[in-house]
Backbone as XML, in Angstrom:
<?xml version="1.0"?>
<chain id="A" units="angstrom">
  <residue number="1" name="UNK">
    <atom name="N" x="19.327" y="-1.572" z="9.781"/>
    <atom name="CA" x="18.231" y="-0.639" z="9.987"/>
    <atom name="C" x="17.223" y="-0.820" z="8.841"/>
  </residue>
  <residue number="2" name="UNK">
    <atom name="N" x="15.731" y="-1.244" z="9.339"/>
    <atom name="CA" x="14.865" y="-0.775" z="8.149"/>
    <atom name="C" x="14.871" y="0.353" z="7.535"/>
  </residue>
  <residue number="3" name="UNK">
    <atom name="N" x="14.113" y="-0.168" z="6.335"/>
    <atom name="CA" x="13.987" y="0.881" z="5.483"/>
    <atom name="C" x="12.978" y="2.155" z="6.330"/>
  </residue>
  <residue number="4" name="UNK">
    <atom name="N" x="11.793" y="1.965" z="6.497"/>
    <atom name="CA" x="11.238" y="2.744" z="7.663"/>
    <atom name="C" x="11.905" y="3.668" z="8.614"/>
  </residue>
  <residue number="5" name="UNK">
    <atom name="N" x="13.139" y="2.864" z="9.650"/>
    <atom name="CA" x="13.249" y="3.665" z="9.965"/>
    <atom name="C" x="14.492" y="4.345" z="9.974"/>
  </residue>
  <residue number="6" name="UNK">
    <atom name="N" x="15.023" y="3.953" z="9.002"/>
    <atom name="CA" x="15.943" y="4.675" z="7.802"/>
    <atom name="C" x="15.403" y="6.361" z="7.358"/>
  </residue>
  <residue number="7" name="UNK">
    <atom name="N" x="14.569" y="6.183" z="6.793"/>
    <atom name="CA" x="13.319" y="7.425" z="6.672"/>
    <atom name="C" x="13.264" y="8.054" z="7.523"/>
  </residue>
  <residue number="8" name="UNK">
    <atom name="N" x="12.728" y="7.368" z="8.624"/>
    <atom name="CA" x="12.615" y="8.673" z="9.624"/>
    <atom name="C" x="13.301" y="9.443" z="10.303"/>
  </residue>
  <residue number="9" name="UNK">
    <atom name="N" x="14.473" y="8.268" z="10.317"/>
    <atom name="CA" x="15.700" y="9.150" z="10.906"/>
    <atom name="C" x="16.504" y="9.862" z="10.172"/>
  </residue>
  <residue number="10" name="UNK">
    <atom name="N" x="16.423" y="10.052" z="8.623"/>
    <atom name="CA" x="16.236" y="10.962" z="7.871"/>
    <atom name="C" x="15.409" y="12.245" z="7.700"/>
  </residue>
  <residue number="11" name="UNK">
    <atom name="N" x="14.084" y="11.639" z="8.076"/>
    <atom name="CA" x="13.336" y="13.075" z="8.046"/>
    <atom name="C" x="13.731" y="14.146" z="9.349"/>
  </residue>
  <residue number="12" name="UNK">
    <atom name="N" x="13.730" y="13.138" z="10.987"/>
    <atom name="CA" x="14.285" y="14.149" z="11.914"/>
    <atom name="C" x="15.152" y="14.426" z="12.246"/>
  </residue>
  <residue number="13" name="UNK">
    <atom name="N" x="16.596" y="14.648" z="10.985"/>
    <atom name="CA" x="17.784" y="15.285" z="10.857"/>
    <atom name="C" x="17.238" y="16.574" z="9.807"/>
  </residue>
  <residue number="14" name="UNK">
    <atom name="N" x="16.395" y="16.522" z="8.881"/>
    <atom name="CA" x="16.131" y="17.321" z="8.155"/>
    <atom name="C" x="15.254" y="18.408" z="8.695"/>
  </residue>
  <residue number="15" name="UNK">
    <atom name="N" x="13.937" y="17.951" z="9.813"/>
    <atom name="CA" x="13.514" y="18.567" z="10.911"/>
    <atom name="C" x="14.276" y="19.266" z="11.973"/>
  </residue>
  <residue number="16" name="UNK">
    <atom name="N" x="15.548" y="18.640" z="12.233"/>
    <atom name="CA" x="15.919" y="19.643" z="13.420"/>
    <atom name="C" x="17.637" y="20.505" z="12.265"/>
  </residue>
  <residue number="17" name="UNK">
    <atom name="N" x="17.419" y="20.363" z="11.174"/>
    <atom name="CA" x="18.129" y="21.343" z="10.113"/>
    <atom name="C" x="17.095" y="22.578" z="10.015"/>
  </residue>
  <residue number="18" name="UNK">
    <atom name="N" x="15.698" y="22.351" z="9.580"/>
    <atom name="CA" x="15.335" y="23.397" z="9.548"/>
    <atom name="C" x="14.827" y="23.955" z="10.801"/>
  </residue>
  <residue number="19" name="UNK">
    <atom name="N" x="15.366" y="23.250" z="11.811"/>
    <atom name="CA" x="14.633" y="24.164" z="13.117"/>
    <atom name="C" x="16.170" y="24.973" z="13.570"/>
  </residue>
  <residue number="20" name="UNK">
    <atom name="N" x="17.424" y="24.770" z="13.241"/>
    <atom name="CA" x="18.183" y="25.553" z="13.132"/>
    <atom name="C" x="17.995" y="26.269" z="12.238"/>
  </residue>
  <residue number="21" name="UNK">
    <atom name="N" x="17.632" y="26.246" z="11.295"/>
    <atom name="CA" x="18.209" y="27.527" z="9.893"/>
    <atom name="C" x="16.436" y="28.191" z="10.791"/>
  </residue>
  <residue number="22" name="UNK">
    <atom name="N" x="15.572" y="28.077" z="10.890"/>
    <atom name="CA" x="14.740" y="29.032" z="12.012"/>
    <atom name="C" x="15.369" y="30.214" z="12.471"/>
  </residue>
  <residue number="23" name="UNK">
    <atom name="N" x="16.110" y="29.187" z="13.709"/>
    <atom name="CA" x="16.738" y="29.814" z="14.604"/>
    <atom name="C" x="17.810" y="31.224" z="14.316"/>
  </residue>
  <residue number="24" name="UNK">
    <atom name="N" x="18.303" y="30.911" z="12.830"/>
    <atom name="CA" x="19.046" y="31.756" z="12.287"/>
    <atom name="C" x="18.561" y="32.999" z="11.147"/>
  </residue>
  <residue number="25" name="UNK">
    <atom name="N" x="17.533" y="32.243" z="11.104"/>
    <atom name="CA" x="16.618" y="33.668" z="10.498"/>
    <atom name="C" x="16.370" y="33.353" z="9.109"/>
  </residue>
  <residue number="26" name="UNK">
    <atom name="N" x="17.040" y="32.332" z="8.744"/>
    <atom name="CA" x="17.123" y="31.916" z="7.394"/>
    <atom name="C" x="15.233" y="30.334" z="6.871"/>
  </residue>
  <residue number="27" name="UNK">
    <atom name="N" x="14.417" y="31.285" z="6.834"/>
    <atom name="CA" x="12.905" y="30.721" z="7.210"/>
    <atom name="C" x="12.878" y="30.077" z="5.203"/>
  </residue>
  <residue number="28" name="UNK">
    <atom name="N" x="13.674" y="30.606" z="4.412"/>
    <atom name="CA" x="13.155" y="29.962" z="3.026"/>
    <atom name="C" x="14.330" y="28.237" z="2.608"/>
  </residue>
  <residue number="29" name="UNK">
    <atom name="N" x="15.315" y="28.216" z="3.875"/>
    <atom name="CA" x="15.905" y="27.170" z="3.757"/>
    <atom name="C" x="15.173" y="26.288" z="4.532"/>
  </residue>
  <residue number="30" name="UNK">
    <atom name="N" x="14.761" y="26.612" z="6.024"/>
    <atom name="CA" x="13.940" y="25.947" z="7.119"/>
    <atom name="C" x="12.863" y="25.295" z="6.261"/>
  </residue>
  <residue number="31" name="UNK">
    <atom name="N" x="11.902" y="26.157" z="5.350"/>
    <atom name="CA" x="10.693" y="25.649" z="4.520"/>
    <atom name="C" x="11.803" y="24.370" z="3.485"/>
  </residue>
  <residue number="32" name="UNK">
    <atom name="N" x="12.628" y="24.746" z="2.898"/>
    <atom name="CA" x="12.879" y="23.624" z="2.391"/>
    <atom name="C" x="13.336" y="21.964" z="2.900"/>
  </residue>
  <residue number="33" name="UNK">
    <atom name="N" x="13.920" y="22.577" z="4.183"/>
    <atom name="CA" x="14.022" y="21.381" z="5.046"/>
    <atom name="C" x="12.730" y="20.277" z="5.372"/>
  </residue>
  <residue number="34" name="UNK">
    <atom name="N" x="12.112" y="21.578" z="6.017"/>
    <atom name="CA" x="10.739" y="20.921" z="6.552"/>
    <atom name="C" x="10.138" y="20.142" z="5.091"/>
  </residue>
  <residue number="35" name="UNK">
    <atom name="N" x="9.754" y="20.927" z="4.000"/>
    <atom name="CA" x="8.968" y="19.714" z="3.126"/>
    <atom name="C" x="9.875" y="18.465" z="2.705"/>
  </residue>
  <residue number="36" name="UNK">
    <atom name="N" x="11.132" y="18.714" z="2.746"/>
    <atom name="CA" x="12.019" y="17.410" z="2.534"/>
    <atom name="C" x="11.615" y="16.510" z="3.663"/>
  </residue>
  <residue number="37" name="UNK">
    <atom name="N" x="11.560" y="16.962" z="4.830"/>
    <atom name="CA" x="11.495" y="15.883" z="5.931"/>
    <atom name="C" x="9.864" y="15.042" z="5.996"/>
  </residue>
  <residue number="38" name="UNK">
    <atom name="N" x="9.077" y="15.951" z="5.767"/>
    <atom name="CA" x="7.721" y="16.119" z="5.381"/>
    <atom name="C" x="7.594" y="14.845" z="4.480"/>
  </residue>
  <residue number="39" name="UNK">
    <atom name="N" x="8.097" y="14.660" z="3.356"/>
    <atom name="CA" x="7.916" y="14.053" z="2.327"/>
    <atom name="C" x="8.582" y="12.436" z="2.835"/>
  </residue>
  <residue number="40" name="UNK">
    <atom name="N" x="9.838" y="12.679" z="3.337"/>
    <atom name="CA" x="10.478" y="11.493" z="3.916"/>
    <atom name="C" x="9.583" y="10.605" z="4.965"/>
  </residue>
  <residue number="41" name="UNK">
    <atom name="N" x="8.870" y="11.676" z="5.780"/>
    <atom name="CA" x="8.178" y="10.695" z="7.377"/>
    <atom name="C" x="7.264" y="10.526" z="6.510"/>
  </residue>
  <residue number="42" name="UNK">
    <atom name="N" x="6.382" y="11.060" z="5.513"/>
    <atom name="CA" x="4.906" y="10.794" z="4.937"/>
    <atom name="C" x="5.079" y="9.062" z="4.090"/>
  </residue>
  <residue number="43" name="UNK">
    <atom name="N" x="6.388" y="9.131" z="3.370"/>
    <atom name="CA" x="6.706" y="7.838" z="3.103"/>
    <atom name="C" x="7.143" y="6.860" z="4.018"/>
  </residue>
  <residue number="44" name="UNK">
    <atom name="N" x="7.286" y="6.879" z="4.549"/>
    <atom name="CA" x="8.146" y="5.966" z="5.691"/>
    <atom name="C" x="6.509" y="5.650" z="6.602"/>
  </residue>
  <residue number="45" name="UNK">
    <atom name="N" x="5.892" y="6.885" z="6.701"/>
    <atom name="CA" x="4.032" y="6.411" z="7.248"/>
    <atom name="C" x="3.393" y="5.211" z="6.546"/>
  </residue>
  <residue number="46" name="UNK">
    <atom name="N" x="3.720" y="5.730" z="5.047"/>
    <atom name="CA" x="3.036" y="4.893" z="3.661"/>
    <atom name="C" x="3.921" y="3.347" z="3.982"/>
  </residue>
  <residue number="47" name="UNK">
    <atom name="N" x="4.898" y="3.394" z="3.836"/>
    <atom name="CA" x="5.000" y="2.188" z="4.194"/>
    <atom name="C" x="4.797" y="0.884" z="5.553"/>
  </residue>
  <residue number="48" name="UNK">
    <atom name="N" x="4.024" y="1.707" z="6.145"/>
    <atom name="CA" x="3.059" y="0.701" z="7.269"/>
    <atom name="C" x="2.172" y="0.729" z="7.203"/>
  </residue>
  <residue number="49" name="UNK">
    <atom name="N" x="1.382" y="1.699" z="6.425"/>
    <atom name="CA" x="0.285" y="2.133" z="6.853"/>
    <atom name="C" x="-1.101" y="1.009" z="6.838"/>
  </residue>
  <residue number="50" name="UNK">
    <atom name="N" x="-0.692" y="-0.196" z="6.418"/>
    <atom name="CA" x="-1.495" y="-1.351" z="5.735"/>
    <atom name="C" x="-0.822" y="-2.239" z="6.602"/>
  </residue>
  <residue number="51" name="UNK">
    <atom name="N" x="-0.115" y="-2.179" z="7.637"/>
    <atom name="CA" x="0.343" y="-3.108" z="8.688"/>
    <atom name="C" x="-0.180" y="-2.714" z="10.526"/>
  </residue>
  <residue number="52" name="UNK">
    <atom name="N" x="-1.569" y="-3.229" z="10.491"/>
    <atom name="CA" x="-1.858" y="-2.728" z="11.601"/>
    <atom name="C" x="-1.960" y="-3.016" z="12.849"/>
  </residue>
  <residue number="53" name="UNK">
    <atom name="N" x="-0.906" y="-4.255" z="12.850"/>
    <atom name="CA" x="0.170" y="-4.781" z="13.595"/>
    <atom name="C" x="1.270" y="-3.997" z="14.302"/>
  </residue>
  <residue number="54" name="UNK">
    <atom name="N" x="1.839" y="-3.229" z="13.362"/>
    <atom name="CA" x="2.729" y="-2.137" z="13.876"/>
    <atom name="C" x="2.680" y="-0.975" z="14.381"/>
  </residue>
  <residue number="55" name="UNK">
    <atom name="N" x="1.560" y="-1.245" z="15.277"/>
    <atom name="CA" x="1.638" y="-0.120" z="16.461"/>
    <atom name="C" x="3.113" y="-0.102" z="18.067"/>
  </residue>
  <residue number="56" name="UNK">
    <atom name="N" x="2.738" y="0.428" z="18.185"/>
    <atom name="CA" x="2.404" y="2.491" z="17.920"/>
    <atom name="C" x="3.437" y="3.023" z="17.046"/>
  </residue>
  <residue number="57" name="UNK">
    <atom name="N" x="4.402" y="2.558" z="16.319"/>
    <atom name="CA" x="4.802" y="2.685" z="15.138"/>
    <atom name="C" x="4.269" y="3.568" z="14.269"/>
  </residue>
  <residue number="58" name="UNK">
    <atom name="N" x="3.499" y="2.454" z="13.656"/>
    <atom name="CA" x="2.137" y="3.017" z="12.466"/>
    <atom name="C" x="2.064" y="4.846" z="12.670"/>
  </residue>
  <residue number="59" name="UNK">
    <atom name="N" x="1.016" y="4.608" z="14.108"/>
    <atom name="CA" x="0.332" y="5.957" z="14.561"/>
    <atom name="C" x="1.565" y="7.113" z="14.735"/>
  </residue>
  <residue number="60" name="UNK">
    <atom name="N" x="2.545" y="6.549" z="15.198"/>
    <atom name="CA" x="3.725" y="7.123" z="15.434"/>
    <atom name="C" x="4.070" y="8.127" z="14.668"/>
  </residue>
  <residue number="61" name="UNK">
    <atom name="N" x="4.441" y="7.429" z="13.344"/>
    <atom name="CA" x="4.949" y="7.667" z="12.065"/>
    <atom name="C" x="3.878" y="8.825" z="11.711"/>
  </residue>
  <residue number="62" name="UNK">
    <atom name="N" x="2.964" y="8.268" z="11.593"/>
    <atom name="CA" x="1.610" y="9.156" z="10.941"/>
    <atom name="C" x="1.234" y="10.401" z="11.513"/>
  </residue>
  <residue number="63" name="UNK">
    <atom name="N" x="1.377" y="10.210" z="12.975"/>
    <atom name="CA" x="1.434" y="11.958" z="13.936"/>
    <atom name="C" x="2.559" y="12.663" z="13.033"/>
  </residue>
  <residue number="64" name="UNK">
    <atom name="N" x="3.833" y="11.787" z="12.900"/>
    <atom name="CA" x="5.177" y="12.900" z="12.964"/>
    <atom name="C" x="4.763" y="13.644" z="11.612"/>
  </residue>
  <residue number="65" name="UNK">
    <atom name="N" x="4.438" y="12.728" z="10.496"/>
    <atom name="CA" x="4.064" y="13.312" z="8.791"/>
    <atom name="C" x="3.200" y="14.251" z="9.165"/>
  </residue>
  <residue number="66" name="UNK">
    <atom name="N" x="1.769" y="13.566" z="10.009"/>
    <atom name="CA" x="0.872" y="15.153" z="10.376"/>
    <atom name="C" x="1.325" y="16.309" z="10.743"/>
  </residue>
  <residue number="67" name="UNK">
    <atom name="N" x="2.209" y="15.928" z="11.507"/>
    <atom name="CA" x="2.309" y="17.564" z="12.528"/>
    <atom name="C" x="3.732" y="18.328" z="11.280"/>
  </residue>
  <residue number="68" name="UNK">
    <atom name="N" x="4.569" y="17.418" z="10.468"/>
    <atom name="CA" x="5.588" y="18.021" z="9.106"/>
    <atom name="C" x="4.326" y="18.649" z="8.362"/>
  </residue>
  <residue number="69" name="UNK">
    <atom name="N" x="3.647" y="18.320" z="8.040"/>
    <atom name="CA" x="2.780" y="18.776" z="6.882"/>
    <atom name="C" x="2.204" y="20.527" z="7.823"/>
  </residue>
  <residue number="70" name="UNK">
    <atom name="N" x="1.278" y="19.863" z="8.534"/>
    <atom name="CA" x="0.637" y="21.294" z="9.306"/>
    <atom name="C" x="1.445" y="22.232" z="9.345"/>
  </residue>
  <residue number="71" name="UNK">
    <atom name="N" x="3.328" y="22.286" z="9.919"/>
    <atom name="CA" x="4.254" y="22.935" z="9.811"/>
    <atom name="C" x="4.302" y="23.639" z="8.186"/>
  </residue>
  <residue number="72" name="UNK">
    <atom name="N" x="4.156" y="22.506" z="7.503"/>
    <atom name="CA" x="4.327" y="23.461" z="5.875"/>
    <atom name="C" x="3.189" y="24.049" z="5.350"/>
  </residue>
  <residue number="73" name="UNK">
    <atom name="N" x="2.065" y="24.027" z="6.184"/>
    <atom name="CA" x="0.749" y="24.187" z="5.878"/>
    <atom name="C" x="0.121" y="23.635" z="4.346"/>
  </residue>
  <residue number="74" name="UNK">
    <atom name="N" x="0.375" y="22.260" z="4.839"/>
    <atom name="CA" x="0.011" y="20.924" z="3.719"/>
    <atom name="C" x="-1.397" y="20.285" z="4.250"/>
  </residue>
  <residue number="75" name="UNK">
    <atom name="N" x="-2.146" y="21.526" z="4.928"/>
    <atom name="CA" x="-3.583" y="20.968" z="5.773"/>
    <atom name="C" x="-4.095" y="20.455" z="5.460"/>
  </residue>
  <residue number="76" name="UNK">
    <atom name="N" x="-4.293" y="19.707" z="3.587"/>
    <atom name="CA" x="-5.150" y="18.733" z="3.522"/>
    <atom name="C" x="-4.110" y="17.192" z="3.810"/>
  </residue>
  <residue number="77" name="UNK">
    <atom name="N" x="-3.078" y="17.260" z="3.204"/>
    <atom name="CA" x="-2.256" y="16.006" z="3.940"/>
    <atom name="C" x="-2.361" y="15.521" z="5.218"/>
  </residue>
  <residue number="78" name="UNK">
    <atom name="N" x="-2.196" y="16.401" z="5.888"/>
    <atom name="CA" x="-2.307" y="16.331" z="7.344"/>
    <atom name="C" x="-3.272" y="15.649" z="7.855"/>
  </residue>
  <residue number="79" name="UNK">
    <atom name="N" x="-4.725" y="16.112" z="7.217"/>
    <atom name="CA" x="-5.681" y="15.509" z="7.551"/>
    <atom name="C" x="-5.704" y="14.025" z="7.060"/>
  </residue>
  <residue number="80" name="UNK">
    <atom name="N" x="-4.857" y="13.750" z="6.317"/>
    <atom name="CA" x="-5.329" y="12.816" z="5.180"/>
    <atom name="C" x="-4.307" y="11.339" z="6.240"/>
  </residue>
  <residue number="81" name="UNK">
    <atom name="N" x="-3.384" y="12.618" z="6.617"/>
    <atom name="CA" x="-2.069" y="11.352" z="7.318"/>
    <atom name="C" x="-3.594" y="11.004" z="8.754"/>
  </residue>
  <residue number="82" name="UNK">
    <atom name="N" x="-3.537" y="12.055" z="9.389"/>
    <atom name="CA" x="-4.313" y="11.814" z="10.759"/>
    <atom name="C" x="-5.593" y="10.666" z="10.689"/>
  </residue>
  <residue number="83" name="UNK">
    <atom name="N" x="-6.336" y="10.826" z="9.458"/>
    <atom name="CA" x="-7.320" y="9.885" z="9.192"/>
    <atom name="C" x="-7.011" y="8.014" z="9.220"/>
  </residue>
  <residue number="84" name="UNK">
    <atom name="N" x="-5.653" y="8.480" z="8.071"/>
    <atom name="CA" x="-4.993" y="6.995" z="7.715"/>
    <atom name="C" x="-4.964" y="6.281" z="9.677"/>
  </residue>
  <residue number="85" name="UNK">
    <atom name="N" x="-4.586" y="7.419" z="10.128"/>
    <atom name="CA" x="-3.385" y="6.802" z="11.661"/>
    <atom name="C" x="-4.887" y="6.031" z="12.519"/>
  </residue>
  <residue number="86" name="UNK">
    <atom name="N" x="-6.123" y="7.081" z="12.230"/>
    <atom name="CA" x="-7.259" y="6.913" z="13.207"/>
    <atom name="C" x="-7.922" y="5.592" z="12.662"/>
  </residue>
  <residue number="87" name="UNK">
    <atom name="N" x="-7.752" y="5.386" z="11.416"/>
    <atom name="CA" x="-8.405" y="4.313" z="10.855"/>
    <atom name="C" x="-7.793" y="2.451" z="11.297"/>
  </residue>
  <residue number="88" name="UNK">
    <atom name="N" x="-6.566" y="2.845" z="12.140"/>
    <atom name="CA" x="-5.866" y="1.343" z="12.311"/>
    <atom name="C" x="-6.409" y="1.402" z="13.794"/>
  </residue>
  <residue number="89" name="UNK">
    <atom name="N" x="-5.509" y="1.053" z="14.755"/>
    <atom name="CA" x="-5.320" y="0.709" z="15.831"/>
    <atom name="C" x="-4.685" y="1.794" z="17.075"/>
  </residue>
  <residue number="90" name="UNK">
    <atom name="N" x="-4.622" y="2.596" z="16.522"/>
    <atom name="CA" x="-3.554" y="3.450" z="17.612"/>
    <atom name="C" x="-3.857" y="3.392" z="18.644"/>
  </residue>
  <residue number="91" name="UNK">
    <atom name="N" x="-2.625" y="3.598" z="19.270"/>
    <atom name="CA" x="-2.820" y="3.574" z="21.173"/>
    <atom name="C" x="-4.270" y="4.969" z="21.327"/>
  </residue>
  <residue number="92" name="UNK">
    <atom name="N" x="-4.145" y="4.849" z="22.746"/>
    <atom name="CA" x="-5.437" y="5.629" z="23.208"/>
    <atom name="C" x="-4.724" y="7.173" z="22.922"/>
  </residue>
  <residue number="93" name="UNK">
    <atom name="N" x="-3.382" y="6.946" z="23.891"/>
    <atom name="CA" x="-2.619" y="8.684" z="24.276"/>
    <atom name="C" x="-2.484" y="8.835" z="22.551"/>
  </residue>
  <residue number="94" name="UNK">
    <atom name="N" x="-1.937" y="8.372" z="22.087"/>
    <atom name="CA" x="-1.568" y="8.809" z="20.318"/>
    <atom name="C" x="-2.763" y="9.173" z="19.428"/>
  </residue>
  <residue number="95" name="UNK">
    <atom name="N" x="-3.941" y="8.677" z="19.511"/>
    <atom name="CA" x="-5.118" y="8.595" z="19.395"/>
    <atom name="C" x="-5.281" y="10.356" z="19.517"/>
  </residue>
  <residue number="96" name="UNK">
    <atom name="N" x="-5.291" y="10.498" z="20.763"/>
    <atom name="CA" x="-5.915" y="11.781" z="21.440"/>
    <atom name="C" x="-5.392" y="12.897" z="20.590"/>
  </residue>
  <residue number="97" name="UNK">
    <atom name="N" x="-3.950" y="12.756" z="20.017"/>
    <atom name="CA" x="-2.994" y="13.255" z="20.111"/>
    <atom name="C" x="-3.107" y="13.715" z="18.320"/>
  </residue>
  <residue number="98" name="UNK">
    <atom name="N" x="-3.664" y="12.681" z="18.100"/>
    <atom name="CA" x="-3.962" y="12.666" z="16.617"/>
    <atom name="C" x="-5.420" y="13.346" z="16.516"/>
  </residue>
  <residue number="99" name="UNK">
    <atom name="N" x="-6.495" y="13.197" z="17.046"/>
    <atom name="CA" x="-7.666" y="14.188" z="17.472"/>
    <atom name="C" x="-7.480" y="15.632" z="17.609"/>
  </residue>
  <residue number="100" name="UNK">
    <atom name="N" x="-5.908" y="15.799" z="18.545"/>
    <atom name="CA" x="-6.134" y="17.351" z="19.005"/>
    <atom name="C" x="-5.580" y="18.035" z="18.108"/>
  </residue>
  <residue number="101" name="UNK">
    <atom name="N" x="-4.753" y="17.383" z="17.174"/>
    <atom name="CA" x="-3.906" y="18.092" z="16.000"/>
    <atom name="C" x="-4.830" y="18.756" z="15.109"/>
  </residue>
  <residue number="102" name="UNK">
    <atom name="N" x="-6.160" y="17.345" z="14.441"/>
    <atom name="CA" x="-7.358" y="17.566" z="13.681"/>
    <atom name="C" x="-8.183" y="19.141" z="13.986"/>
  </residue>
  <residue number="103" name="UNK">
    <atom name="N" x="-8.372" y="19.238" z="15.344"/>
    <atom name="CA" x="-9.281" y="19.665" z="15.781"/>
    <atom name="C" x="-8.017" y="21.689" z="15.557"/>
  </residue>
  <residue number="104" name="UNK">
    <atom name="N" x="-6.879" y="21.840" z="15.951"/>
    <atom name="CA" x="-6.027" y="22.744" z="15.693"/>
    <atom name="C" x="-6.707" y="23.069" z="13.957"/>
  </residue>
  <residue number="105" name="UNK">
    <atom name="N" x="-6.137" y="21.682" z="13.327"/>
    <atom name="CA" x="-6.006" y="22.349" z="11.762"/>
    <atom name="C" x="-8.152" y="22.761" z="11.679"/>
  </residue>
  <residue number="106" name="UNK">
    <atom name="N" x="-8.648" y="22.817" z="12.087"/>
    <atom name="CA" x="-9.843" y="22.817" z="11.784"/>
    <atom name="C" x="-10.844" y="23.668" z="12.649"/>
  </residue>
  <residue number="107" name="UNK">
    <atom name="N" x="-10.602" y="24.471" z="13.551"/>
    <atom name="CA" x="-11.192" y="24.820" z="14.112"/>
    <atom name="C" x="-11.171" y="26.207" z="14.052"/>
  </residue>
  <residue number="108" name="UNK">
    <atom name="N" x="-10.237" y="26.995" z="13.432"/>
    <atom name="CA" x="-10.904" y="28.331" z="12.747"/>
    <atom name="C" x="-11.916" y="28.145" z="11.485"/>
  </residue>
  <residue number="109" name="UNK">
    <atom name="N" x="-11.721" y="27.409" z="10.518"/>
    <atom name="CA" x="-12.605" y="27.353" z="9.873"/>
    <atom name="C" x="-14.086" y="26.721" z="10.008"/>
  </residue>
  <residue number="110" name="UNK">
    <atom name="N" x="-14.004" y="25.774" z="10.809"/>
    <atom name="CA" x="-15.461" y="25.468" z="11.502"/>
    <atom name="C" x="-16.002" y="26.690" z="12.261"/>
  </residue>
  <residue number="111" name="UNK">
    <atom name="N" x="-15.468" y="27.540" z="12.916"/>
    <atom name="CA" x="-15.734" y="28.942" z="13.506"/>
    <atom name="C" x="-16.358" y="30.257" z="12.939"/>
  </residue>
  <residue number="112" name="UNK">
    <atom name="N" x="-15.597" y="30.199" z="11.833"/>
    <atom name="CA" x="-15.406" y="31.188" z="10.905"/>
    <atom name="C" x="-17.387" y="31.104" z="9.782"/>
  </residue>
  <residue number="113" name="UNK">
    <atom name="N" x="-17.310" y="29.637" z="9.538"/>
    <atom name="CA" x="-18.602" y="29.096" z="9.113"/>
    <atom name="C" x="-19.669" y="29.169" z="9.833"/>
  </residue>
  <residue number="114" name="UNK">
    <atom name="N" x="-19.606" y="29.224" z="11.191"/>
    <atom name="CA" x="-20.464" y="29.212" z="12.370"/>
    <atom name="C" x="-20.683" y="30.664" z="12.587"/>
  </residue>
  <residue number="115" name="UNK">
    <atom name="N" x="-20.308" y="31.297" z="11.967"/>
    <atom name="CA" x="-20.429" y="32.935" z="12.429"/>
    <atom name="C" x="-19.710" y="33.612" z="13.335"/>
  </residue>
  <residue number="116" name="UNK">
    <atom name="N" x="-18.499" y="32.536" z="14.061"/>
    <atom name="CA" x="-18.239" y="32.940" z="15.508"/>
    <atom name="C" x="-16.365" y="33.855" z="14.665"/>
  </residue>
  <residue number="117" name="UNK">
    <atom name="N" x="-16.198" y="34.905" z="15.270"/>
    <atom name="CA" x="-14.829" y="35.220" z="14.979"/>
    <atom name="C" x="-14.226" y="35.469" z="16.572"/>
  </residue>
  <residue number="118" name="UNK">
    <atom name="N" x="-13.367" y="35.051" z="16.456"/>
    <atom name="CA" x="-12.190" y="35.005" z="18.065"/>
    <atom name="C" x="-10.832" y="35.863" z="17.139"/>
  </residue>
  <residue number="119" name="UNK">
    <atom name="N" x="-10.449" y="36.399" z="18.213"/>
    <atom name="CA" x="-8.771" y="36.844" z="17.920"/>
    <atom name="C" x="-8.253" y="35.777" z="18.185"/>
  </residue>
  <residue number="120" name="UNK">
    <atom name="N" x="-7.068" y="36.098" z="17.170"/>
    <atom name="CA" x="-5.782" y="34.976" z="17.301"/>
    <atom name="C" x="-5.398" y="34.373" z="18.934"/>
  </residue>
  <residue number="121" name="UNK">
    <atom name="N" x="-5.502" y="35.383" z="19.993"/>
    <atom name="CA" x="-5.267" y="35.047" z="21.202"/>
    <atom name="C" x="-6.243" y="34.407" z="21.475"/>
  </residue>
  <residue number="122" name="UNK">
    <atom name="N" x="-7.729" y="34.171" z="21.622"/>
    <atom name="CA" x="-9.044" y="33.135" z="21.730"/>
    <atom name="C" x="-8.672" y="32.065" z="21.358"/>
  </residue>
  <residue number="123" name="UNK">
    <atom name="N" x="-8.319" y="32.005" z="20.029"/>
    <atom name="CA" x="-8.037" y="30.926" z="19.679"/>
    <atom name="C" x="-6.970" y="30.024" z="19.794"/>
  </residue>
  <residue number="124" name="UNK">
    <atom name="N" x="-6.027" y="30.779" z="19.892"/>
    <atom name="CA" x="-5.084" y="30.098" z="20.908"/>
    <atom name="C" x="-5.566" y="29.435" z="22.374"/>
  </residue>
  <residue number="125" name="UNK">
    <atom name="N" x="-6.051" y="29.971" z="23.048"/>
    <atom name="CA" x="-6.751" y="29.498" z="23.996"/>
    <atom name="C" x="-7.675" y="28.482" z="23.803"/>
  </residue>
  <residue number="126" name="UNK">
    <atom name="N" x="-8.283" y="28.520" z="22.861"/>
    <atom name="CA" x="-9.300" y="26.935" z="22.399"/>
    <atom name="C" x="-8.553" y="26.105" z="22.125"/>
  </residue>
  <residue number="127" name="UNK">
    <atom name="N" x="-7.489" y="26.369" z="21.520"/>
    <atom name="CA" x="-6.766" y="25.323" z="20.808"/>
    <atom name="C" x="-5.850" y="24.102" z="22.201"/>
  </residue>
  <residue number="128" name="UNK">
    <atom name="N" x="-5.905" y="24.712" z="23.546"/>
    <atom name="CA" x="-4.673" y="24.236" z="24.318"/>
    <atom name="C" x="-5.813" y="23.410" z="25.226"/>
  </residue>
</chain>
């Protein structure tokens, strides 16, 4: 097994640890899970991220770190993973996928600047 995806299959044992300790009510172990796993897929991203050959891999990798980070509310990472992913090759669907995440972490505050305020339920609704 690569090192890569050694990592990742590290990070989504540590991901579905803290989606049990969730489940159990226990939310300050879940947070520790999640940035462990967080930290694991963000490296395991870093190490392709300059191989843009390795699609849908690459983009792959780089959604999963995005959407760990947004979970820990690491919103500038997130952005930072989503940019890296948009800047190679990604497929079209992963692409989109990496767009609609952007547009989640960013679209109360583009709102909020615009003068416009929505309830949490509005915005839920923009967001889908």
């Amino acid at each position: 097994m690569s090192r890569v995806q050694e990592l990742h299959q590290q990070a989504m044992d540590l991901a579905e640890q803290a989606d049990l300790n969730k489940l159990r009510g226990d939310t300050s172990q879940a947070r520790a899970f999640l940035q462990q796993a967080l930290e694991l897929e963000a490296e395991a991203a870093r190490l392709v991220a300059d191989d843009l050959e390795a699609e849908p891999t690459r983009s792959v990798l780089h959604r999963s770190a995005a959407s760990l980070a947004v979970e820990c509310g690491e919103l500038q990472i997130a952005e930072r993973l989503i940019a890296r992913a948009l800047a190679g090759n990604s497929p079209a669907d992963i692409a989109e996928e990496l767009k609609d995440l952007f547009m989640q972490i960013n679209l109360r505050n583009y709102l909020d600047r615009q003068g416009v305020k929505l309830t949490e339920a509005q915005l839920q609704l923009l967001a889908r």
